[in-house]
DSSP file (Angstrom, degrees, kcal/mol; ACC not computed):
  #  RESIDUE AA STRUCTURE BP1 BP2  ACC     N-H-->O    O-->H-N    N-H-->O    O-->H-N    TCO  KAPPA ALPHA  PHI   PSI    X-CA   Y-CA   Z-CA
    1    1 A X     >        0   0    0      0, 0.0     4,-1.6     0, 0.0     0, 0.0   0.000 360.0 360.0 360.0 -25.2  164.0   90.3  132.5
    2    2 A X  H >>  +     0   0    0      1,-0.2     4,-1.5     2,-0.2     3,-0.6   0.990 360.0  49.0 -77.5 -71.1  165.2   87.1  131.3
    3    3 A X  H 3> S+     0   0    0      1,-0.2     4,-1.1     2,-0.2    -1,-0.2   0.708 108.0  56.0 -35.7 -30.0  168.1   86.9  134.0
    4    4 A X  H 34 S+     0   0    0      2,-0.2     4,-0.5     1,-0.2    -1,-0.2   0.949 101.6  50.8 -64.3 -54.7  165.8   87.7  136.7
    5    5 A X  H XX S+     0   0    0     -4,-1.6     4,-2.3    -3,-0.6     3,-1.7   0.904 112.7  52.8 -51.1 -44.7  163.3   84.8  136.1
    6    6 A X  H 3X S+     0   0    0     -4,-1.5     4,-2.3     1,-0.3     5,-0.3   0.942 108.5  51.0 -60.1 -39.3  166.6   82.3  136.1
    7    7 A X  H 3< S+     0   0    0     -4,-1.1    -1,-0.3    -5,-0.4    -2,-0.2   0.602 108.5  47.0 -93.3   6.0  167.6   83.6  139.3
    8    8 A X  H X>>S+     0   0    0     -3,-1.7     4,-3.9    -4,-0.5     3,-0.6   0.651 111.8  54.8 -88.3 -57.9  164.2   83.2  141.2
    9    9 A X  I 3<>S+     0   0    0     -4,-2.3     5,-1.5     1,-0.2     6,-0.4   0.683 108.1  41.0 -67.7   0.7  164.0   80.1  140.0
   10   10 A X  I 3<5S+     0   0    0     -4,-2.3    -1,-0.2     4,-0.2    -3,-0.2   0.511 117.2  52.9 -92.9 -20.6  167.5   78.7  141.2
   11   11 A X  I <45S+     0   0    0     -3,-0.6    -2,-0.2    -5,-0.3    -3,-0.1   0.861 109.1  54.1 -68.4 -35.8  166.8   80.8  144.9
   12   12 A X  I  <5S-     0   0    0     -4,-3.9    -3,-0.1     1,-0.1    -2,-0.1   0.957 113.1-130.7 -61.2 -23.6  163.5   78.8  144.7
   13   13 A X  I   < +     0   0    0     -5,-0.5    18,-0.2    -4,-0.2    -3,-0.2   0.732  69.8 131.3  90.2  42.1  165.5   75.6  144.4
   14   14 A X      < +     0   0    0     -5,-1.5    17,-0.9    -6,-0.3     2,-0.3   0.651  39.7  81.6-128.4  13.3  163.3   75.0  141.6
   15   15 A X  B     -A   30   0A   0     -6,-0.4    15,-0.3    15,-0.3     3,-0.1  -0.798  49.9-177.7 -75.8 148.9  166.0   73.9  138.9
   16   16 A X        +     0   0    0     13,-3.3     2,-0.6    -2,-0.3    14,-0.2   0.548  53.9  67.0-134.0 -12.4  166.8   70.8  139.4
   17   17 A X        +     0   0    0     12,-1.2    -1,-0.1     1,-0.1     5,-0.1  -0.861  28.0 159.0-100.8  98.4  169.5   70.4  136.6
   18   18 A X        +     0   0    0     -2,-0.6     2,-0.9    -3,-0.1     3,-0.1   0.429  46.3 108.4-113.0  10.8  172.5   71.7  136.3
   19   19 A X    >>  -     0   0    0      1,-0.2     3,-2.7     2,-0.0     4,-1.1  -0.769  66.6-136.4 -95.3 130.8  174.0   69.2  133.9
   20   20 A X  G >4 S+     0   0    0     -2,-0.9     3,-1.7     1,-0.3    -1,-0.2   0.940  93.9  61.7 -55.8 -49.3  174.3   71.0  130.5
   21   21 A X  G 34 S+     0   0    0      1,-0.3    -1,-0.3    -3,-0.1    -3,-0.0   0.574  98.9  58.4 -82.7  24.3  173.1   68.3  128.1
   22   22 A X  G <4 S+     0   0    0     -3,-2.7     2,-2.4    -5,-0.1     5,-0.5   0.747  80.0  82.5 -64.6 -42.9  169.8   68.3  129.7
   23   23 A X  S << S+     0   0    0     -3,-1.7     2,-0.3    -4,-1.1     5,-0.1  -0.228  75.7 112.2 -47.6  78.1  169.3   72.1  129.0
   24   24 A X  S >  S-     0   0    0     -2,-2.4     3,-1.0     3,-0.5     0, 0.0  -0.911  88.9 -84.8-146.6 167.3  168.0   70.8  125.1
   25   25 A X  T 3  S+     0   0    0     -2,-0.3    -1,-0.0     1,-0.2    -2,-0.0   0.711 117.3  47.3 -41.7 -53.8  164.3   70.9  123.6
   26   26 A X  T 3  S+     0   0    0      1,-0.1     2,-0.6    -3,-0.0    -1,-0.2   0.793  92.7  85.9 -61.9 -40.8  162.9   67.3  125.2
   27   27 A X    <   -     0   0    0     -3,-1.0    -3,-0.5    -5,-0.5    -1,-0.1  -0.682  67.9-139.8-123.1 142.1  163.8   67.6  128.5
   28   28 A X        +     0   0    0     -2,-0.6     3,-0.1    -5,-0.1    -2,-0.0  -0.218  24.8 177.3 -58.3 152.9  162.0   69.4  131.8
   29   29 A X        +     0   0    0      1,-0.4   -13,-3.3   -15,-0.1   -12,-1.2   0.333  51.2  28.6-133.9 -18.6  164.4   71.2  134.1
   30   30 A X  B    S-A   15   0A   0    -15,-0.3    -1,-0.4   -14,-0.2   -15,-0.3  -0.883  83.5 -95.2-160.8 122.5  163.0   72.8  136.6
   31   31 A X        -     0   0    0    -17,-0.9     5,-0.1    -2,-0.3   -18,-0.0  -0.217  40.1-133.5 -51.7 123.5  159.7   72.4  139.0
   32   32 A X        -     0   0    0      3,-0.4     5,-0.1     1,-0.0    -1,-0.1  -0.088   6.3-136.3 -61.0 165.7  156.8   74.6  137.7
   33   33 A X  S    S+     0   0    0      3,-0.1     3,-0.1     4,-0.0    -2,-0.0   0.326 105.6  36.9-103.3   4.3  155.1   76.5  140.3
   34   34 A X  S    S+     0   0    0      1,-0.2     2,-0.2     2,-0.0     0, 0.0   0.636 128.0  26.5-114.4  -7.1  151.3   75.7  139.2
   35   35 A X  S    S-     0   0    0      0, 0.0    -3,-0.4     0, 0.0    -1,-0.2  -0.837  86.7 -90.0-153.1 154.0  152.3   71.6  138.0
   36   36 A X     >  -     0   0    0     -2,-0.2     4,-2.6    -5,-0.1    -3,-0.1  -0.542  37.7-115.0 -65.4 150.6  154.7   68.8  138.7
   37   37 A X  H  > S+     0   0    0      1,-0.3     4,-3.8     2,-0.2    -9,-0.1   0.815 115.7  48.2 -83.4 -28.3  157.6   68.8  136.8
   38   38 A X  H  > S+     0   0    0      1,-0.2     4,-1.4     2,-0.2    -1,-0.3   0.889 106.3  61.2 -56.4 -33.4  156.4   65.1  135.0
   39   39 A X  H  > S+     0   0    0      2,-0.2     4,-0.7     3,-0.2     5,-0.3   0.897 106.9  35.7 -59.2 -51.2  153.3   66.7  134.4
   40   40 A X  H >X S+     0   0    0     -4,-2.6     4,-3.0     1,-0.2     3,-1.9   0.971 120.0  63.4 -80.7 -47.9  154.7   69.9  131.9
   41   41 A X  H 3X S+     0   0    0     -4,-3.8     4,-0.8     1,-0.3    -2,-0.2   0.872 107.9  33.5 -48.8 -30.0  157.2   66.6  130.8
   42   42 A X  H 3< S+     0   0    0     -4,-1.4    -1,-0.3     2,-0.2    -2,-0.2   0.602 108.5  66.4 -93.9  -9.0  154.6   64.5  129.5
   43   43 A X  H XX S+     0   0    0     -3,-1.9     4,-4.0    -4,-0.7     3,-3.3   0.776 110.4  49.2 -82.7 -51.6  152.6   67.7  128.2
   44   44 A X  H 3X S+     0   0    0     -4,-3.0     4,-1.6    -5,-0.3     5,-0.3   0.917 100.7  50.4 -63.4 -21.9  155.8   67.8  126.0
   45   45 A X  H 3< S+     0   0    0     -4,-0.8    -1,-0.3    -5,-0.4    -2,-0.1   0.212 107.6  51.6-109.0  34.4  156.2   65.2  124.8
   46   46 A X  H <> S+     0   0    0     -3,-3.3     4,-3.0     3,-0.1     5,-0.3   0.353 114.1  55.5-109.7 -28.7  152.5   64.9  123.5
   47   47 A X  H  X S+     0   0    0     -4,-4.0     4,-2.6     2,-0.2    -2,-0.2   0.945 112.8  38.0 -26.7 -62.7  153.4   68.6  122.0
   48   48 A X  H  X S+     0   0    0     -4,-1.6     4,-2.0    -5,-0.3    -1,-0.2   0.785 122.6  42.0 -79.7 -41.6  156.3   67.3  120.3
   49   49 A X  H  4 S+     0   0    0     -5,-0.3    -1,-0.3     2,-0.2    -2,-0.2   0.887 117.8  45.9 -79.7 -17.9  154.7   64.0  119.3
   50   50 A X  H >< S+     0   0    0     -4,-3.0     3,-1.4     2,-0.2     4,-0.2   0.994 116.7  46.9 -69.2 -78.0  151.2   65.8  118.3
   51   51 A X  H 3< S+     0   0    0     -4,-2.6     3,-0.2    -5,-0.3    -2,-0.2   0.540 127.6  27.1 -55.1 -43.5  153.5   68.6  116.3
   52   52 A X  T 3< S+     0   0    0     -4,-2.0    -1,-0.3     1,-0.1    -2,-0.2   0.154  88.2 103.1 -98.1  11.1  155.9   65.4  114.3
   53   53 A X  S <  S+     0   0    0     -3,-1.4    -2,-0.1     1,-0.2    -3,-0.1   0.829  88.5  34.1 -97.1 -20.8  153.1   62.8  114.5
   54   54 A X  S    S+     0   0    0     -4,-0.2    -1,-0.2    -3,-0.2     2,-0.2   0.580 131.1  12.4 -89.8  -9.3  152.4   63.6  110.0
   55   55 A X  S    S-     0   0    0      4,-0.0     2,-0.5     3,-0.0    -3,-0.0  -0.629  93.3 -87.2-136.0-169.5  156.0   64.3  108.8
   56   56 A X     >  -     0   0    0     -2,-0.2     4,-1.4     1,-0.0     5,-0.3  -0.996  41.6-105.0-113.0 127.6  159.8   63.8  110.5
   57   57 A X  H  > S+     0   0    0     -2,-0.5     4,-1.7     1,-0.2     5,-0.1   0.506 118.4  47.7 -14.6 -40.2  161.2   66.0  112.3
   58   58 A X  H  > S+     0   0    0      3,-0.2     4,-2.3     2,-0.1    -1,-0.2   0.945 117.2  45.9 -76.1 -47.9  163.8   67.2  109.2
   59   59 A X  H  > S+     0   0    0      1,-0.2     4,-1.9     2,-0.2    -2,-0.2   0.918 109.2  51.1 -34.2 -69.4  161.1   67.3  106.9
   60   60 A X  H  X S+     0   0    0     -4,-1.4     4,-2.7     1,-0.2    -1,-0.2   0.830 123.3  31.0 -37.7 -51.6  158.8   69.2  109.3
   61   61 A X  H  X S+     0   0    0     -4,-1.7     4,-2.1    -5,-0.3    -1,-0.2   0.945 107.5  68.7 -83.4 -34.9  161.8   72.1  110.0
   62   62 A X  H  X S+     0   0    0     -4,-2.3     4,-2.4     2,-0.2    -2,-0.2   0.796 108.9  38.3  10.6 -71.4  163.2   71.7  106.4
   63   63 A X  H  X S+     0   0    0     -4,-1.9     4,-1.7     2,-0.2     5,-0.3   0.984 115.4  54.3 -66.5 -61.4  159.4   73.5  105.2
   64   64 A X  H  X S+     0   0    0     -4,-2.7     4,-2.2     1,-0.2    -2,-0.2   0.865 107.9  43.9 -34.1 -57.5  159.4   75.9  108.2
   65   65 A X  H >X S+     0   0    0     -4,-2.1     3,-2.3     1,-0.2     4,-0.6   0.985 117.9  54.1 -60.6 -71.9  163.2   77.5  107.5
   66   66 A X  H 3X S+     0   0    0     -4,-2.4     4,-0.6     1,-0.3     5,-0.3   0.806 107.1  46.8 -53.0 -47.6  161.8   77.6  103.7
   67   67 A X  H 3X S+     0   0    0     -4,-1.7     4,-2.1     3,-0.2    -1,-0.3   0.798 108.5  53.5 -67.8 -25.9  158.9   79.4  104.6
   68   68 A X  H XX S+     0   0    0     -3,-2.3     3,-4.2    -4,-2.2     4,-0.9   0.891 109.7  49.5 -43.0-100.6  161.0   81.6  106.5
   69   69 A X  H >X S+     0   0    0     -4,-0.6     3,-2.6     1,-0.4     4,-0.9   0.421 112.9  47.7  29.0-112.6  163.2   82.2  103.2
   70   70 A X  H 3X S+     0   0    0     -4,-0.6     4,-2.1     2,-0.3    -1,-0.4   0.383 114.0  44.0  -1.6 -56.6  160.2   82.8  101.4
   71   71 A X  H <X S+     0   0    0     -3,-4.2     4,-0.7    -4,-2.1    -1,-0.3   0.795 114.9  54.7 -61.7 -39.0  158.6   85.4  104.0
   72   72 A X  H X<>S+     0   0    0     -3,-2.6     5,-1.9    -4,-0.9     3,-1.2   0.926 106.5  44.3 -84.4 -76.1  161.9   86.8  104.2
   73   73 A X  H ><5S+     0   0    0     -4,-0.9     3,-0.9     1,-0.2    -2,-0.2   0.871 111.0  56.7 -72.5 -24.8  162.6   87.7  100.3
   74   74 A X  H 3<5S+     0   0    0     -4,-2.1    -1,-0.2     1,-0.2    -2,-0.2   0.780 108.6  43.8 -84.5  10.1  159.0   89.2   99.8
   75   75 A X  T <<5S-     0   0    0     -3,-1.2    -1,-0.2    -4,-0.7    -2,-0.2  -0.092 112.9-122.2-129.2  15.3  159.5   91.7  102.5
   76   76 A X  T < 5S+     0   0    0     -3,-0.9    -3,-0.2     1,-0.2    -4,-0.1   0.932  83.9 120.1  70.8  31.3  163.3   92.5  101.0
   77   77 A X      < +     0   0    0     -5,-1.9     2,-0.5     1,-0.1    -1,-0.2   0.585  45.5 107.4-133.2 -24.6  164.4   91.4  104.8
   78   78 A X        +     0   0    0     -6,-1.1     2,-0.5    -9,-0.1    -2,-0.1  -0.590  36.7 173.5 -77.1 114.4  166.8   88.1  103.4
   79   79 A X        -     0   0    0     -2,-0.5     3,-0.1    -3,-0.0     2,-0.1  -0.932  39.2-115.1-122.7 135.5  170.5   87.7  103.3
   80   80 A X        -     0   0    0     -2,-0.5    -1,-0.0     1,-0.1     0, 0.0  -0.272  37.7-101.3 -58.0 144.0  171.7   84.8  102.4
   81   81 A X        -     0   0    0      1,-0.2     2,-0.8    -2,-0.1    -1,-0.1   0.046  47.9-100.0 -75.1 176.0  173.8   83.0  105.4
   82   82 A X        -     0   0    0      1,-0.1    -1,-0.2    -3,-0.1     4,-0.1  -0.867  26.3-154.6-104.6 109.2  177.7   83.5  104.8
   83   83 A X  S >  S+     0   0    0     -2,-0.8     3,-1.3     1,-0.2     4,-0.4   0.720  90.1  69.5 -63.2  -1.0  179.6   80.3  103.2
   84   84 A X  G >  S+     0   0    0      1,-0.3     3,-1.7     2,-0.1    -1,-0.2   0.962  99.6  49.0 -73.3 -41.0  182.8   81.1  104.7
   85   85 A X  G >  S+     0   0    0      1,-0.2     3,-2.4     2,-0.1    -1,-0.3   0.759  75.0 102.1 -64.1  -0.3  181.4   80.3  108.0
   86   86 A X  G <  S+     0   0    0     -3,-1.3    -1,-0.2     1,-0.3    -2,-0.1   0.779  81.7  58.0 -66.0 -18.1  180.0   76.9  106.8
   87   87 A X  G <  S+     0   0    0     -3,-1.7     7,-3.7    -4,-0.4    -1,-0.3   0.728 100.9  84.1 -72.2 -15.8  183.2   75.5  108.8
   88   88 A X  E <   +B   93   0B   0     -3,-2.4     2,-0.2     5,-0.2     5,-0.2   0.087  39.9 171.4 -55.6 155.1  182.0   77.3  112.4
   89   89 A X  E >  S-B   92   0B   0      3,-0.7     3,-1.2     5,-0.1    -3,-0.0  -0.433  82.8 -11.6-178.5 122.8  180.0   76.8  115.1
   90   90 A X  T 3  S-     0   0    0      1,-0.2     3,-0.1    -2,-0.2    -2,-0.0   0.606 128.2 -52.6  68.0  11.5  180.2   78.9  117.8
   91   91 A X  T 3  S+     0   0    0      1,-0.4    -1,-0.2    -6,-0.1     2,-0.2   0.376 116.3 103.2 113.7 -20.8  183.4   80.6  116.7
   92   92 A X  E <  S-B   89   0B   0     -3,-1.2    -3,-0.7     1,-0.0     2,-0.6  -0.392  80.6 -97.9 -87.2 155.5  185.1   77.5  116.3
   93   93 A X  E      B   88   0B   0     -5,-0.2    -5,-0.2     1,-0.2    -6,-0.0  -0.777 360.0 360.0 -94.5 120.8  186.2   75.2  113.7
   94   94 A X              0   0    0     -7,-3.7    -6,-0.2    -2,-0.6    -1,-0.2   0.640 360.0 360.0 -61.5 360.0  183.7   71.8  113.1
């Protein structure tokens, strides 16, 4: 379903970015059909500042991921990540 939505919205012409290191959490990409595409950008970034505006950003995910954890070992459902990969990312050596 997911593939579908990507591929109306590049026949609509309504990605407008096709340089990768936009694609990240901050930045708008593509023209809305119901808003301008500054419009859903500045609704994010009052999200993001609303959401960071008591703590920092590590802090803030720092507690989340624990509370994961934590959700995660009373329902028996947590394994601890694997250190061999702690050199990886993406299949690769950091």
């Amino acid at each position: 379903m997911r593939s579908i939505s990507i591929w109306l919205n590049l026949k609509q012409g309504r990605i407008f970015s096709d340089d990768w290191n936009d694609y990240s959490a901050d930045t708008v990409v593509y023209h809305p059909k119901q808003m301008s595409a500054e419009k859903l950008q500045g609704l994010l970034d009052y999200a993001w500042n609303t959401f960071y505006q008591d703590e920092p950003q590590e802090v803030k995910m720092f507690k989340l991921f624990q509370q994961v954890v934590e959700r995660e070992m009373a329902n028996n459902t947590f394994r601890p990540r694997n250190r061999n990969l702690a050199s990886r990312a993406f299949g690769r050596e950091v």
